[in-house]
N, C-alpha and C positions, 0 to 999 in steps of 0.2 A: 704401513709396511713399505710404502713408498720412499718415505722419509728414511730409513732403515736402509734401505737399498745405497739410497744418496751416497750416506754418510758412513758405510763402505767404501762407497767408490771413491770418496774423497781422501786430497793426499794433501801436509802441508809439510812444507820447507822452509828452514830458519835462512833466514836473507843477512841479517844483520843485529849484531847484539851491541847496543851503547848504555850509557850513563845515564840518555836520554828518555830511552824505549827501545824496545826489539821492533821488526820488522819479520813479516812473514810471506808466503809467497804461496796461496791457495791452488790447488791442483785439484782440475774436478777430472774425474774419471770420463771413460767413453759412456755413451749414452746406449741405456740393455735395450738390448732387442725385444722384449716381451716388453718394456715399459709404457707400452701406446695399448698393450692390451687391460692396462685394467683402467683406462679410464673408458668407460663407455661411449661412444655416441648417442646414444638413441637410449632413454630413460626405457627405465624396467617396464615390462607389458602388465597393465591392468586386471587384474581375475575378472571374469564377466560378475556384473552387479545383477543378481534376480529380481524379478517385481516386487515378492514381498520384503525386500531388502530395502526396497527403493519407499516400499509403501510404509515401511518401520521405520525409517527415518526420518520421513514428511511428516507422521504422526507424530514422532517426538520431537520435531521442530516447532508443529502447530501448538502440542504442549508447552515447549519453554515460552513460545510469543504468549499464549495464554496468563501463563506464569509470571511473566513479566508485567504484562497490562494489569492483574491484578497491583501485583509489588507496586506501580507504578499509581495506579485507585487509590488503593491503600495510601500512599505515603501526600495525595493529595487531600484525601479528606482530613490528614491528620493533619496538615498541614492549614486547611480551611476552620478547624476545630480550633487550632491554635490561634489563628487573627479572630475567632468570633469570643475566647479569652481574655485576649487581649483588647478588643473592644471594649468587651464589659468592663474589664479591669479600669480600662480609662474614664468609663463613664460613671462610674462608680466615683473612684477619683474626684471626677469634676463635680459633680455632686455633692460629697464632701467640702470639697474645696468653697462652694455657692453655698451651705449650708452654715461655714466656718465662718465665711464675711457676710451672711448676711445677722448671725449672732451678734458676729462685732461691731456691724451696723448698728443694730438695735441697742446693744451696753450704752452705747457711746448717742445714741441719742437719751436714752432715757437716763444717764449721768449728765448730758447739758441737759434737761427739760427739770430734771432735779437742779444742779446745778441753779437753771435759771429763775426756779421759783425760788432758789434761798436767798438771791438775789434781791427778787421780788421785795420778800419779806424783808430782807434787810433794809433796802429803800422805804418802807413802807413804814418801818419803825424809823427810822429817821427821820421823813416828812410829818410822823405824827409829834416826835419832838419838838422839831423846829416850827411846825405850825400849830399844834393843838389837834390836828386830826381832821379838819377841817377843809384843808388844802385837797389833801388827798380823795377824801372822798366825795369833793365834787368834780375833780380831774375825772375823776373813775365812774360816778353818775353822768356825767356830760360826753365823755370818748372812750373808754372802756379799759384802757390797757394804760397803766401809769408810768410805764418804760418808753413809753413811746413820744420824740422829741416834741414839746409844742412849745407855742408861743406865748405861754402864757408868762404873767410881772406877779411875783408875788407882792401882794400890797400888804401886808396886816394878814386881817383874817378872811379878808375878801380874795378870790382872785378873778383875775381879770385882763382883760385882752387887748392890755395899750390903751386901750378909753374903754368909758363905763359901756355896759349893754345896755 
């Protein structure tokens, strides 16, 4: 209503008209005599608050805080639920994981330990060619493993260790 008032009292005047822009010349009115009455000093007086007014609001304040600490409970257990998921989910995981390579450990042994008996055997048919069979199994009577480097001179059908034994 104030605004209103103003913008009554307000006058304006053409100053100047160009090419460029007009020009005006603001006229404020005198200032009203009642205009200091509607702004108050002193904020509006309070209605008296009753006890049980005062006692029904402290109760529903103690309610929200209640309400909130649950909200608050709640949203941590869910919370705690969730990393003890997430745990499991990882060790689960890793367990797999230790499951996977130790499969792959084991193929991969028992392909060399295959592997290294056809070897065997393939040596094994070879020495019996070239020596008569002879060779080999007294390498294999005397040291045990025929893969294994020694010193031995094949002579004939003897072998033998650089000089006679």
């Amino acid at each position: 209503m104030y605004l209103f008032k103003l913008l009554e009292s307000l006058g304006v005047k053409e100053l100047d008209k160009r090419a460029s822009g007009q020009a005006f010349e603001v006229i404020l009115g005198a200032p009203a005599p009642d205009g200091k009455g509607e702004f108050p000093l002193s904020p509006p007086k309070k209605k008296d608050v009753s006890l049980e007014e005062i006692q029904r609001k402290l109760d529903a304040a103690e309610e929200r805080r209640k309400n909130h600490e649950a909200e608050v409970l709640k949203h941590l257990a869910e919370k705690r639920e969730h990393e003890k998921e997430v745990l499991q989910k990882a060790m689960e995981e890793n367990n797999n994981f230790s499951k996977m390579a130790e499969e792959k450990l084991n193929q991969k042994m028992e392909a060399n330990k295959e592997n290294r008996t056809a070897i065997m055997a393939a040596m094994n048919e070879k020495f019996k060619e070239k020596v008569g069979g002879v060779c080999l199994d007294v390498c294999v009577e005397r040291h045990g493993d025929p893969l294994l480097p020694s010193p031995f001179v094949f002579t004939g059908q003897e072998v033998g260790r650089g000089e006679e034994e």
